[in-house]
Biopython code that builds the backbone (N, CA, C, O; Angstrom):
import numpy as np
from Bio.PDB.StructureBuilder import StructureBuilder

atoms = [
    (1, "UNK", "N", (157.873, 75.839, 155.519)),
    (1, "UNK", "CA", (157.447, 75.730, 156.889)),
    (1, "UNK", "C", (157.970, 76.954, 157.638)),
    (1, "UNK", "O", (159.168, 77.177, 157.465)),
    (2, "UNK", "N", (157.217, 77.894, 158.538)),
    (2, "UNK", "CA", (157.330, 78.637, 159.377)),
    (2, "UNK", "C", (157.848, 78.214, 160.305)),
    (2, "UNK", "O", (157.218, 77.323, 160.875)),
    (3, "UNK", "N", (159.541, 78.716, 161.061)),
    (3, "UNK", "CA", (159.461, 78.078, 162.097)),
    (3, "UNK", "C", (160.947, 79.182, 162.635)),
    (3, "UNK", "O", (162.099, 79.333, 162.227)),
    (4, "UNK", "N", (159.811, 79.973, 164.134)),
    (4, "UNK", "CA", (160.122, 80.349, 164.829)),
    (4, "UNK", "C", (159.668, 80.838, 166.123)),
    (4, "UNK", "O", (159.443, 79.753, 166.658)),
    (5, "UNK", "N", (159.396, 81.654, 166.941)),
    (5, "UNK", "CA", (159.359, 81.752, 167.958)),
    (5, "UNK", "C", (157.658, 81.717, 168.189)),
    (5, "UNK", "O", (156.861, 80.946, 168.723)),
    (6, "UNK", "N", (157.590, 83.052, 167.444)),
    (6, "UNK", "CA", (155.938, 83.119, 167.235)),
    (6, "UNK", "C", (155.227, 82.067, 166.423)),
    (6, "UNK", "O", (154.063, 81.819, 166.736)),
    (7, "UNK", "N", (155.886, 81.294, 165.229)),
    (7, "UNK", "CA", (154.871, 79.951, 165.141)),
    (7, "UNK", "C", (154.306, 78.914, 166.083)),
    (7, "UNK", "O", (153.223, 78.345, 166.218)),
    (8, "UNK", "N", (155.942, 78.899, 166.910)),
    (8, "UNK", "CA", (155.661, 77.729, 168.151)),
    (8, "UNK", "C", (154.404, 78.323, 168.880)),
    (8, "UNK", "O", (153.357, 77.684, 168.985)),
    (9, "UNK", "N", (154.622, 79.879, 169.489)),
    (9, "UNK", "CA", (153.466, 79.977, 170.661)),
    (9, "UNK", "C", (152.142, 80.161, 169.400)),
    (9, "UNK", "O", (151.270, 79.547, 170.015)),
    (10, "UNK", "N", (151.664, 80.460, 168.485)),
    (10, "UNK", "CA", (150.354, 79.786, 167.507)),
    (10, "UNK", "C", (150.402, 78.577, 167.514)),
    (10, "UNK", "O", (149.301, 78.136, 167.843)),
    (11, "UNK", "N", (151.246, 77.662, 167.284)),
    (11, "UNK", "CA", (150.900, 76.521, 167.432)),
    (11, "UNK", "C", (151.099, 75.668, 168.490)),
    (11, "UNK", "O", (151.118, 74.450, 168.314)),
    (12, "UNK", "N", (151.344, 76.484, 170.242)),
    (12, "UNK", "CA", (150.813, 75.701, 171.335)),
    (12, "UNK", "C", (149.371, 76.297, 171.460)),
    (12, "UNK", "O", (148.406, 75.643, 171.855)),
    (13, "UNK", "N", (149.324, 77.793, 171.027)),
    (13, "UNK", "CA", (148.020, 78.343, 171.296)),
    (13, "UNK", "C", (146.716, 78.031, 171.238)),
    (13, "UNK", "O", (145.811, 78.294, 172.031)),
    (14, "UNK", "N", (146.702, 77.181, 169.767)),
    (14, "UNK", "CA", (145.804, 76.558, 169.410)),
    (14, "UNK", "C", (145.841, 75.095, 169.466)),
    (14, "UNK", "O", (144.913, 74.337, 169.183)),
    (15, "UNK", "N", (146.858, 74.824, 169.808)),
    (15, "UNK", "CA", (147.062, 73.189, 170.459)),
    (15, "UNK", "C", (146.492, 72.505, 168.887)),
    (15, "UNK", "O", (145.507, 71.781, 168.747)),
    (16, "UNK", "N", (147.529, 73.028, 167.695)),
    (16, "UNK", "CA", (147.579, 72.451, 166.814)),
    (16, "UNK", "C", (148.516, 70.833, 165.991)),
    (16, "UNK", "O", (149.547, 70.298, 166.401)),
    (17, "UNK", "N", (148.138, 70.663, 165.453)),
    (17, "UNK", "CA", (148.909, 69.085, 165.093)),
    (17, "UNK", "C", (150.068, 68.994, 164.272)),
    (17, "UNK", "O", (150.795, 68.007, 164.382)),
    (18, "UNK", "N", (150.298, 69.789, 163.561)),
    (18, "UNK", "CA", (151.229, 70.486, 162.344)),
    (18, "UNK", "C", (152.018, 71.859, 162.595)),
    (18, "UNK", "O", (151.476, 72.755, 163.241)),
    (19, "UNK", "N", (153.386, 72.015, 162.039)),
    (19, "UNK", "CA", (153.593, 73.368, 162.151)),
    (19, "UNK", "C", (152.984, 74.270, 160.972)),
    (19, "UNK", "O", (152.453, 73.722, 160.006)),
    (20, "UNK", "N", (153.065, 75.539, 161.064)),
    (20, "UNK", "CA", (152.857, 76.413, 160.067)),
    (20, "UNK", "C", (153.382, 76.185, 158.587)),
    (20, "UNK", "O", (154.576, 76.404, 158.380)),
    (21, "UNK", "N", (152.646, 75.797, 157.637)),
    (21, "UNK", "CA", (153.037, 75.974, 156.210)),
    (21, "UNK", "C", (152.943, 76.888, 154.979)),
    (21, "UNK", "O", (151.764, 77.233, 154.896)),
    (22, "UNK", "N", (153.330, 77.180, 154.447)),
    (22, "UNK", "CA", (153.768, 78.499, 153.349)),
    (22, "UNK", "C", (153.495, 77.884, 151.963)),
    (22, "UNK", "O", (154.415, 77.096, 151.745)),
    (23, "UNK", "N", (152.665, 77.902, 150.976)),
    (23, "UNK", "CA", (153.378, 77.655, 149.834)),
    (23, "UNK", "C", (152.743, 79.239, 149.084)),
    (23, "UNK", "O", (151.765, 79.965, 149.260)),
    (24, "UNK", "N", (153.640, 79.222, 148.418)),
    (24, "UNK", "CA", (153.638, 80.411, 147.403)),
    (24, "UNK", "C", (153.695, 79.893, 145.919)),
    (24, "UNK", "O", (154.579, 79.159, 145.476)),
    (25, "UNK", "N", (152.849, 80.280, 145.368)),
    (25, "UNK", "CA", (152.425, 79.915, 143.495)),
    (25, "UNK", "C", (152.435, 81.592, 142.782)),
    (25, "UNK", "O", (152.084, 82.699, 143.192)),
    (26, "UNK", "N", (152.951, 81.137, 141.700)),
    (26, "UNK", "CA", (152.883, 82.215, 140.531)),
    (26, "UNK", "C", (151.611, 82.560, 139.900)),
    (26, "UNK", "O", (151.426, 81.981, 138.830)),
    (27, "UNK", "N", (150.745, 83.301, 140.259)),
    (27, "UNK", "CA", (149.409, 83.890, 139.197)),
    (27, "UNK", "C", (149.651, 83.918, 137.980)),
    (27, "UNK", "O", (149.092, 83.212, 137.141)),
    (28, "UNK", "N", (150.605, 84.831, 137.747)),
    (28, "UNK", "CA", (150.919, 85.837, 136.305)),
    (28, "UNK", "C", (152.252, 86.059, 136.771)),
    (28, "UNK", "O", (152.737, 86.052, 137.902)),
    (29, "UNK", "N", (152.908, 86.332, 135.212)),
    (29, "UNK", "CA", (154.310, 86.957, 135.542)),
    (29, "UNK", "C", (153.725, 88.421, 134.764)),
    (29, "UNK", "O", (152.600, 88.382, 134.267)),
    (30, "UNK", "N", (154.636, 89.847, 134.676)),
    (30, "UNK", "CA", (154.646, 90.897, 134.213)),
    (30, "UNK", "C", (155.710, 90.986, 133.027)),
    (30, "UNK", "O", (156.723, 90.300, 132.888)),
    (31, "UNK", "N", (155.238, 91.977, 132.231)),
    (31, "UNK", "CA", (156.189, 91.874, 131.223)),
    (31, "UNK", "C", (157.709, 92.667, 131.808)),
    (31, "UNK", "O", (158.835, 92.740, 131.318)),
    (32, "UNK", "N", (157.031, 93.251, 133.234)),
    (32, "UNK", "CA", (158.971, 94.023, 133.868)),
    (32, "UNK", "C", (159.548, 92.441, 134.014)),
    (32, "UNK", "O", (158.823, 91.446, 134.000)),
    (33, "UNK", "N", (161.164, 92.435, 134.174)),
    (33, "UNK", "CA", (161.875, 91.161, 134.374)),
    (33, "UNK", "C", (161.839, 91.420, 135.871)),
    (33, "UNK", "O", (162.011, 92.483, 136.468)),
    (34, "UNK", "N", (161.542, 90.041, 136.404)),
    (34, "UNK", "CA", (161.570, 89.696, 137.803)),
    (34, "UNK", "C", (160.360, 90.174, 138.474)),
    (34, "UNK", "O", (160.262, 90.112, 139.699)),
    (35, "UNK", "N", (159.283, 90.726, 137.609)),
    (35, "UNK", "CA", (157.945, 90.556, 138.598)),
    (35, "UNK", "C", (157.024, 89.796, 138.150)),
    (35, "UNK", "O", (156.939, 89.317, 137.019)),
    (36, "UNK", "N", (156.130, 89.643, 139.270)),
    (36, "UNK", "CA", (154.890, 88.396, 139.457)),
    (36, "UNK", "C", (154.323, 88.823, 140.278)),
    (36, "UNK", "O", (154.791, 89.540, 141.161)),
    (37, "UNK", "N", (152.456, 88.249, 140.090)),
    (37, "UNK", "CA", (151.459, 88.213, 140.970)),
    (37, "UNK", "C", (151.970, 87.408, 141.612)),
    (37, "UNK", "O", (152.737, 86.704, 140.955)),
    (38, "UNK", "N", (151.867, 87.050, 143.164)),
    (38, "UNK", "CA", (152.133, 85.980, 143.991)),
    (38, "UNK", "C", (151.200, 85.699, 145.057)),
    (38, "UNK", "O", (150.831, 86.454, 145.957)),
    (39, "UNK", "N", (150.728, 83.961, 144.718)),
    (39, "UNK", "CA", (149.849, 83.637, 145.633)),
    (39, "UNK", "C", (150.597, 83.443, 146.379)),
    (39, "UNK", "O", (151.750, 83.100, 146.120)),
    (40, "UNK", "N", (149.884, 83.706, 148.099)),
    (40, "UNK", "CA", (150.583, 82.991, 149.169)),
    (40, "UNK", "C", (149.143, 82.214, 150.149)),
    (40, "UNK", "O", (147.949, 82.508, 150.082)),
    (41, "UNK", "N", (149.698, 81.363, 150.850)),
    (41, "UNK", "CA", (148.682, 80.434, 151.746)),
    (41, "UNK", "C", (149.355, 80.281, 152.790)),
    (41, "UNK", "O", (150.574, 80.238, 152.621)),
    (42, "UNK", "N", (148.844, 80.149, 154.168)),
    (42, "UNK", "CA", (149.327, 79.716, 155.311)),
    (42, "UNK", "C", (148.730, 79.023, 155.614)),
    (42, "UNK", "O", (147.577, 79.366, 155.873)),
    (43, "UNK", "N", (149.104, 77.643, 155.776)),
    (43, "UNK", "CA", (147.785, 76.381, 156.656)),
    (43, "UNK", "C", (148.816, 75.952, 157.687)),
    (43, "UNK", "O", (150.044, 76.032, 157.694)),
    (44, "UNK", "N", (147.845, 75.424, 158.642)),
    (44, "UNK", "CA", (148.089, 74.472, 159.019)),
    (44, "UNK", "C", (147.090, 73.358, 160.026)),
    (44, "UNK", "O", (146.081, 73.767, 160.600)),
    (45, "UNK", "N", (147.454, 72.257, 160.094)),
    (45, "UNK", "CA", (146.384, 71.243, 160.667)),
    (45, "UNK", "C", (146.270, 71.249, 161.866)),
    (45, "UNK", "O", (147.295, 71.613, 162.442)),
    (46, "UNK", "N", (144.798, 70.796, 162.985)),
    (46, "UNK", "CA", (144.454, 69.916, 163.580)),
    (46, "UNK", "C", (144.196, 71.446, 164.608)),
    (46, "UNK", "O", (144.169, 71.292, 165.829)),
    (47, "UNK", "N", (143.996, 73.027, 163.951)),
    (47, "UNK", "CA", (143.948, 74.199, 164.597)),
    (47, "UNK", "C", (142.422, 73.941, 165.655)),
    (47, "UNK", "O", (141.367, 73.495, 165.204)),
    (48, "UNK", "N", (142.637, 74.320, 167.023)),
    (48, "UNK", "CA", (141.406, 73.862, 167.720)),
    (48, "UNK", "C", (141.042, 75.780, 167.959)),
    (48, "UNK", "O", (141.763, 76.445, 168.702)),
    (49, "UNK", "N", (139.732, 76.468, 167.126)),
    (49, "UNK", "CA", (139.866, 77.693, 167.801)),
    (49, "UNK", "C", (138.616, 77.704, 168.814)),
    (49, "UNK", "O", (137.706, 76.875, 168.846)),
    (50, "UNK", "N", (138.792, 78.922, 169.698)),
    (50, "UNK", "CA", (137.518, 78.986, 170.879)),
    (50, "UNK", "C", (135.999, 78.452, 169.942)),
    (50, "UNK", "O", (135.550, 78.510, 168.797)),
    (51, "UNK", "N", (135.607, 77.898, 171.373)),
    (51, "UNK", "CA", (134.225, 77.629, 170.651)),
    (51, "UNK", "C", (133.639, 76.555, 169.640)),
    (51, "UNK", "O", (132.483, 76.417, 169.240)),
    (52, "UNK", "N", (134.634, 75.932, 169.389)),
    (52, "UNK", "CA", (134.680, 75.110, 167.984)),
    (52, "UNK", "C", (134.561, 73.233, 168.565)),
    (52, "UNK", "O", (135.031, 72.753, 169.597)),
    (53, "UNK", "N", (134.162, 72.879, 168.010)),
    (53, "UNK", "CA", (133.553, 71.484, 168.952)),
    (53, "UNK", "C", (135.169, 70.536, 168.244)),
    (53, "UNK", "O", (135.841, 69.759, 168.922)),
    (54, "UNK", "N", (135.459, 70.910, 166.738)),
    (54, "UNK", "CA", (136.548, 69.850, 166.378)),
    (54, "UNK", "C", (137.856, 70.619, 165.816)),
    (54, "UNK", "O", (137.770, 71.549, 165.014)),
    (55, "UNK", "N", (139.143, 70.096, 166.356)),
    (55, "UNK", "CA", (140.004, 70.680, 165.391)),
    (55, "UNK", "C", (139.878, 70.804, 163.895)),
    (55, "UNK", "O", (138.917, 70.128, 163.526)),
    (56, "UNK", "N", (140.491, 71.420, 162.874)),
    (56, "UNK", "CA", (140.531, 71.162, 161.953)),
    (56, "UNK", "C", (141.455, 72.519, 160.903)),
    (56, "UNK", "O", (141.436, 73.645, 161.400)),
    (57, "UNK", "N", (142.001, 72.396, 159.905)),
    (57, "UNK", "CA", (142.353, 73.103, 159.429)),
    (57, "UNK", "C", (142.537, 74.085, 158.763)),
    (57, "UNK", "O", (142.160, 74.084, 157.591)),
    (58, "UNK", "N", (143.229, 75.308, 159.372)),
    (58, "UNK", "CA", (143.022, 76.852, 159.290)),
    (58, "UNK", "C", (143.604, 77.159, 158.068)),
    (58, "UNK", "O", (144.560, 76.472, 157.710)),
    (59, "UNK", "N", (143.132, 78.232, 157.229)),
    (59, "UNK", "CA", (144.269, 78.819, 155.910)),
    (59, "UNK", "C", (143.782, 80.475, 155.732)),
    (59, "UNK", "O", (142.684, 81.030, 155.710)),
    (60, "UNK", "N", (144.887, 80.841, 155.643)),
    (60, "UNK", "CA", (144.810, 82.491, 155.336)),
    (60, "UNK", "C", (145.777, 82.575, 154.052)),
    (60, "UNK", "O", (146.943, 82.224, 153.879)),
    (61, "UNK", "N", (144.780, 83.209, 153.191)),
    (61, "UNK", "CA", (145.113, 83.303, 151.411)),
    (61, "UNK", "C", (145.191, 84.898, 151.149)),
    (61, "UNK", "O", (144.299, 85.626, 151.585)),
    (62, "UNK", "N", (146.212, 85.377, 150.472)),
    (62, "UNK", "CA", (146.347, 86.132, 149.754)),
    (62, "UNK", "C", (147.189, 86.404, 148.455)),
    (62, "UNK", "O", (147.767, 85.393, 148.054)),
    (63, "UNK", "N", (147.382, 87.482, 147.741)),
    (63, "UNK", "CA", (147.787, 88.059, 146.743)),
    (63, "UNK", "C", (149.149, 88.886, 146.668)),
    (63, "UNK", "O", (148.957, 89.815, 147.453)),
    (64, "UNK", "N", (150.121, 88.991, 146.256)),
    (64, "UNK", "CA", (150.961, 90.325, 146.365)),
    (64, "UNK", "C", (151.314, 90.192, 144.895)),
    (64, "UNK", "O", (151.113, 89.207, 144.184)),
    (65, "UNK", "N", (152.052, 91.715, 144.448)),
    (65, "UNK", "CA", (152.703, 92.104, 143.395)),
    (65, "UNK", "C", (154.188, 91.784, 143.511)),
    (65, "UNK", "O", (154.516, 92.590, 144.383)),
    (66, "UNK", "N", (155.196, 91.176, 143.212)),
    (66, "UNK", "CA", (156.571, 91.095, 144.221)),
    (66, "UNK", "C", (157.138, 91.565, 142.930)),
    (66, "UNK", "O", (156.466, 91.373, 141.916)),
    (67, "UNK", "N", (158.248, 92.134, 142.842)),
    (67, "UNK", "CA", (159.448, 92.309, 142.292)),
    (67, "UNK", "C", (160.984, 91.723, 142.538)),
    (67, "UNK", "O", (161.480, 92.432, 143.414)),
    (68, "UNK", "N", (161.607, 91.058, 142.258)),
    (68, "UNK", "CA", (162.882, 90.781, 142.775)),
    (68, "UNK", "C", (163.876, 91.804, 143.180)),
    (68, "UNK", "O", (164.893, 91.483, 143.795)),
    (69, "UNK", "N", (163.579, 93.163, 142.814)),
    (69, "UNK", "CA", (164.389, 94.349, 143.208)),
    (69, "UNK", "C", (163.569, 94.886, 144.833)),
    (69, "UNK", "O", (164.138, 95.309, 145.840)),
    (70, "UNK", "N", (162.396, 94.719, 144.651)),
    (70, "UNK", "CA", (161.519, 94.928, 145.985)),
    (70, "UNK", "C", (161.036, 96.284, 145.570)),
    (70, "UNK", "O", (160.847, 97.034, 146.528)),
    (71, "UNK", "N", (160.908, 96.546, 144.962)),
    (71, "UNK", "CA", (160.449, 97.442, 144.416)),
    (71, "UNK", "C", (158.785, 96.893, 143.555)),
    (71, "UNK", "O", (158.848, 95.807, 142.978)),
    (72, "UNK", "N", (157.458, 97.626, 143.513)),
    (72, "UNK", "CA", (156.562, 97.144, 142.720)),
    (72, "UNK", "C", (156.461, 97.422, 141.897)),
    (72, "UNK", "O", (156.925, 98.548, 141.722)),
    (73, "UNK", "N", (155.782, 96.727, 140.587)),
    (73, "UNK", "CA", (156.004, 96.935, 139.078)),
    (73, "UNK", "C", (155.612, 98.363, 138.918)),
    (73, "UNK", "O", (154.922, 99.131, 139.588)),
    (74, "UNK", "N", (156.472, 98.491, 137.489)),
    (74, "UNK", "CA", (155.478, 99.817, 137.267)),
    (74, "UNK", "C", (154.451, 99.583, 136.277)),
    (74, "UNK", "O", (153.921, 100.548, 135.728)),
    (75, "UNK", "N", (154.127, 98.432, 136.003)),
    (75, "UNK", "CA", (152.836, 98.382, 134.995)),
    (75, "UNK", "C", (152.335, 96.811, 135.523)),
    (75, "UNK", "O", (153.069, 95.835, 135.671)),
    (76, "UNK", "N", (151.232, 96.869, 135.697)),
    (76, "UNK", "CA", (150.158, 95.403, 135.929)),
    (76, "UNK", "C", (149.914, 94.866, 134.599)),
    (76, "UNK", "O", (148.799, 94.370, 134.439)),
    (77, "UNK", "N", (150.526, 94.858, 133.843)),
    (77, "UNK", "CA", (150.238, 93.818, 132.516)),
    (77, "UNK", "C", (152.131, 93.318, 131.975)),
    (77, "UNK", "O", (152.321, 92.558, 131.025)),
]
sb = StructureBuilder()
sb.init_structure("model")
sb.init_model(0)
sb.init_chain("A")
sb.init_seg("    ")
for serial, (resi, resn, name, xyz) in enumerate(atoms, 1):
    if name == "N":
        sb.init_residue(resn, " ", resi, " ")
    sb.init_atom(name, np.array(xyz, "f"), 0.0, 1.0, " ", f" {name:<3s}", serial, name[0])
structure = sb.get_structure()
């Protein structure tokens, strides 16, 4: 769960029902130690945006390469 200053004003903004949620899943791991594809998702419920006759729930999906050093792999397999 997201929870700070800027979640609260998104979620009075949209006069949503839920706070902000995070989950993050493993795609693939790499053969470097400590990296992975990483899914990430942000939802959350009951989002009312302009224009829209019913609340309902928003999600923004993406991808990253992560390393545990923070550094990105040096090879994608």
């Amino acid at each position: 769960m997201l929870k700070n200053d800027v979640a609260d004003a998104i979620t009075r903004r949209f006069e949503a029902t839920s706070p902000i949620y995070i989950d993050v899943t493993t795609q693939r791991r790499y053969q470097q130690a400590g990296c992975a594809r990483l899914s990430v998702v942000f939802w959350q419920d009951g989002v009312k945006l302009p224009g829209q006759a019913a609340a309902r729930r928003q999600t923004i999906e993406f991808a990253l390469n992560y390393c545990l050093d923070g550094l990105p792999p040096k090879a994608l397999r």
